[in-house]
N, C-alpha and C positions, 0 to 999 in steps of 0.2 A: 528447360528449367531455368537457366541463366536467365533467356529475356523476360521471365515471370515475375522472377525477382528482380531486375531492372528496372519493370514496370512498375514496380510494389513500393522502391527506394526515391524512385520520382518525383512518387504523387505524394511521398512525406513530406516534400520541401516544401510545398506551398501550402499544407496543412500545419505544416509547426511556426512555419509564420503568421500565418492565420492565429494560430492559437495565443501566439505569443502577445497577438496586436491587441485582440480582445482581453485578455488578461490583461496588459499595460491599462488598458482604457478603465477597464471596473475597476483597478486596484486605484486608480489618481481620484475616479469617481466617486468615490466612498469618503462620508461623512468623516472631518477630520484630516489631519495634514501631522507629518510628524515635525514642523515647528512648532504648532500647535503643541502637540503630544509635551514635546520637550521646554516650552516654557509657560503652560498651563499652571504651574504650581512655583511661579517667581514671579514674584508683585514686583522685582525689579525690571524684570525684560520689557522696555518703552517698544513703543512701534517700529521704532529705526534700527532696533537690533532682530526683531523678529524678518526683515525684511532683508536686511546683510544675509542671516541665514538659509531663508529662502533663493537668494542670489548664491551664494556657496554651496548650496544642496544643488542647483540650477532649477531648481521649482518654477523662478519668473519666467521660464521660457513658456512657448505655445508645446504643447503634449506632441501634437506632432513633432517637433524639432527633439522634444525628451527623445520621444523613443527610437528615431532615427539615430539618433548619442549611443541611445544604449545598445540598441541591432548590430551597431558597426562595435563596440565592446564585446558586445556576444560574441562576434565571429572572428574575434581573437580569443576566445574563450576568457573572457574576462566580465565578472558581473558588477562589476566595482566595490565600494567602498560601502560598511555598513554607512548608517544616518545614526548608529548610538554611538555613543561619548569617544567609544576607545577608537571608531573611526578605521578598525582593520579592515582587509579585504574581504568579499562576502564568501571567495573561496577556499581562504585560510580557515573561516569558521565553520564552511561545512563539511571542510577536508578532515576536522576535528570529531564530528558530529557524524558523518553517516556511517563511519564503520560500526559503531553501534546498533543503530536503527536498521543497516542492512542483516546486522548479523541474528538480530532478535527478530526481524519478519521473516529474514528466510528460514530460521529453522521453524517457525510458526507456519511458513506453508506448507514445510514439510509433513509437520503435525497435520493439516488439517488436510490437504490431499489422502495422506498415508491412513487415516482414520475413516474419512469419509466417501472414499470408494469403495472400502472392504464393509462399509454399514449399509449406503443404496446399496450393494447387491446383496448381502443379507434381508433386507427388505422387499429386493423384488425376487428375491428367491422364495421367499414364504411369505408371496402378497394375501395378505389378511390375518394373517396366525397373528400370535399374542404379540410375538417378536416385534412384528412390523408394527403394529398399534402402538408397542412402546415408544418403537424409535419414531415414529410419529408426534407421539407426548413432548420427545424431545427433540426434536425439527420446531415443534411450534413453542418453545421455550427458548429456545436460541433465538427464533425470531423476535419474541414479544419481549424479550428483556433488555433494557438499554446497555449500552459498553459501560457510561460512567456509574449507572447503579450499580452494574454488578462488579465494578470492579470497587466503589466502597463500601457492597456488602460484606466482600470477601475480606478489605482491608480489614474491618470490623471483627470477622468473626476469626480470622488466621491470626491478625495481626495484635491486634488490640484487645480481643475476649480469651483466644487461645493463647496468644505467645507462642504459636509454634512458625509462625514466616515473618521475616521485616517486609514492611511496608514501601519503602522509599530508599531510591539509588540504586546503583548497580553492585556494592561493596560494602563492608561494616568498615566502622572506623577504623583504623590501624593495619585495615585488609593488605598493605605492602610491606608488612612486614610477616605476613603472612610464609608459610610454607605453601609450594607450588600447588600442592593437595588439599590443604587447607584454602588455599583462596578459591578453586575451581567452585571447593563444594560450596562455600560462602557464595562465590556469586551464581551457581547454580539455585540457592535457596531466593535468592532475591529475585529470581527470574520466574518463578513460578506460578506466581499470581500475573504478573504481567503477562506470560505465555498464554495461560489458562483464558484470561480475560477474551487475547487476540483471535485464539482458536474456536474459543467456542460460537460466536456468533456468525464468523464463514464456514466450520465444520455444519454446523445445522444446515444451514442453504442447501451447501455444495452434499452433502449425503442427501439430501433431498432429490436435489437435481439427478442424479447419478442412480436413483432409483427410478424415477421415470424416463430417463432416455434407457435403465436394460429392461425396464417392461413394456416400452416401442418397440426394442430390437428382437425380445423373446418373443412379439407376439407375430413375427415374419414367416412367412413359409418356408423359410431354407431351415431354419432353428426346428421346423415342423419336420422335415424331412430328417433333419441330421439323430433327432430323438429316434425315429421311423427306423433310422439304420441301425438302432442297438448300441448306438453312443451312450455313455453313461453320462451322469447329470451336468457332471464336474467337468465334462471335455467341451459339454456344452459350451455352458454358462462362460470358460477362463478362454476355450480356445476360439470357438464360433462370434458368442454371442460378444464377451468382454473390448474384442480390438471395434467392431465397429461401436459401442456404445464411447468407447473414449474419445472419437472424434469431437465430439462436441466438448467435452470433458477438456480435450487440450485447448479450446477459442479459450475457456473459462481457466486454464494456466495462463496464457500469455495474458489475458486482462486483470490478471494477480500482480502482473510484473507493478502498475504504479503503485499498488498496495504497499510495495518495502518501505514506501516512505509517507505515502498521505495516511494512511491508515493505521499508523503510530500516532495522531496529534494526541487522542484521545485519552490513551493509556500512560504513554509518557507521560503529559503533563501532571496527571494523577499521581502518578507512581513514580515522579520525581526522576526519573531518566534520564540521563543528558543526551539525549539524540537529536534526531532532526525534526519530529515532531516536535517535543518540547521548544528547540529553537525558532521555527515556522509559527507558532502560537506567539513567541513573546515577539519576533516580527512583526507580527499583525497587529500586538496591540499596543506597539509604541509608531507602527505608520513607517518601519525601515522598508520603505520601498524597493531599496536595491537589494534586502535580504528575501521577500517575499518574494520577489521576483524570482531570484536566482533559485529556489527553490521548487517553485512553481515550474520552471522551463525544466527541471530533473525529472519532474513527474511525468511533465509533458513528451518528454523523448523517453521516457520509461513505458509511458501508454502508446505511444507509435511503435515503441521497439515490440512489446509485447502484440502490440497487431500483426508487425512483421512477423514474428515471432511463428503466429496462430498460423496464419496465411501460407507460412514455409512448410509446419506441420501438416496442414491439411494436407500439402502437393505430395509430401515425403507419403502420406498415410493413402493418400486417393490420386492415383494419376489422370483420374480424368479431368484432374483439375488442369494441373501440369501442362497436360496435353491440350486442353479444349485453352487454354493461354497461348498457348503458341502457335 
């Protein structure tokens, strides 16, 4: 098991550098430069000051020499200095920013695992009945609805036609002066539409998904035998059938892990958020290079971790794995 996992921590290395180099290159690639960004709207900025800037940012170098600058910063874990005005570090602002954005996806996976396992197997337990046709309706309603429509119809009809949810932020006004019980449930109500939004477009998938791998697993000849013995339906389905359909079930947990953070841009920014989505967007569209970056390379070791993640799962779940590794 040890040299499995050795081998697994290895071959990260030269994959997140890899990742790292191509992300450098498209993000310099792309239309626009944040000198540009920042003196687009001053009829005073002449060419000679646009150029000091780009010297100060280190822009005038060759890309290669940039990102050799920046690699040898990473690995002192340092992603440097935003490129906007106040000029902090990129990891004071995300230090600020992600305990938000982790705390709102991870209980959103929680929702949509905890929802969407108990629905596939409700649907391949009664493959064809009405039940299953419903939840069908609504696997292909999660799919076809976009995140930002549905997340300004909701605004619309909670926020704005009903008045029974706010729309934007994590808190009402004056929420620190709140009582401890009074603020919970305040930013509990503010999170509701944004939960809703997050969950429902991977709950459809993943209850999807999780209906056809137990109706591959139910249709194996050991599930045939173990019915055969007088086993009732339930020992089946939770003790037989349920551990091997999970395996695949857990690859599709660890490839949740970048979700905590790329798959906020959408909702945040809508729903006025302060996390890291919402900060990775205004990144992008002011050209803060070192912010995009440094954001990008969390995702990046979130999606290698979540590999590792899947890959240790399996060995833990299937020792043939384990075994035929070593």
């Amino acid at each position: 098991m040890l040299g499995y996992l050795l081998n697994r921590i290895l071959l990260l290395i030269p994959l997140f550098i890899g990742i790292t180099l191509i992300t450098f290159l498209v993000i310099h690639l792309a239309p626009g430069e944040p000198v540009e960004m920042q003196t687009a709207l001053s009829p005073k900025a002449s060419a000679k000051s646009r150029e000091r800037l780009r010297e100060y940012y280190g822009l005038d170098k060759p890309l290669h020499v940039q990102y050799l600058k920046w690699l040898g910063r990473l690995s002192r874990l340092d992603f440097g200095r935003s490129f906007a005005p106040d000029g902090r570090p990129v990891t004071d602002k995300i230090k600020e920013r992600i305990p938000v954005t982790l705390s709102i996806n991870f209980i959103a996976l929680i929702l949509e695992f905890g929802l969407a396992v108990p629905i596939g197997i409700l649907a391949a337990r009664f493959r064809n009945s009405t039940l299953d046709k419903a939840i069908t309706l609504f696997v292909f309603l999660g799919f076809a609805v976009p995140t930002f429509w549905l997340s300004l119809l909701l605004m619309y009809v909670f926020g704005v036609k009903l008045g029974l949810l706010p729309i934007s932020g994590l808190h009402s006004f004056g929420a620190d002066r709140m009582s401890t019980a009074a603020w919970l449930i305040d930013t509990a109500r503010h999170l509701i539409l944004p939960l809703g939004v997050a969950t429902f477009g991977a709950l459809a998938g993943l209850s999807r998904y999780t209906r056809s791998t137990m109706l591959e697993v139910l249709g194996q000849d050991y599930i045939t035998t173990a019915r055969a013995k007088g086993l009732t339906e339930r020992i089946v389905i939770f003790r037989h059938a349920l551990r091997n359909a999970l395996l695949p079930i857990i690859t599709l947990l660890g490839f949740s892990l970048p979700g905590l953070i790329g798959g906020s841009v959408i909702f945040e920014t809508i729903f006025a958020i302060p996390g890291m989505g919402q900060l990775f967007y205004m990144g992008v569209m002011s050209r803060d290079y070192p912010l995009v970056m440094g954001i990008l390379v969390i995702g990046a070791f979130l999606t290698l971790a979540g590999n590792l993640l899947a890959d240790i799962s399996y060995a833990f779940a299937d020792p043939r794995i384990r075994h035929g590794s070593t």
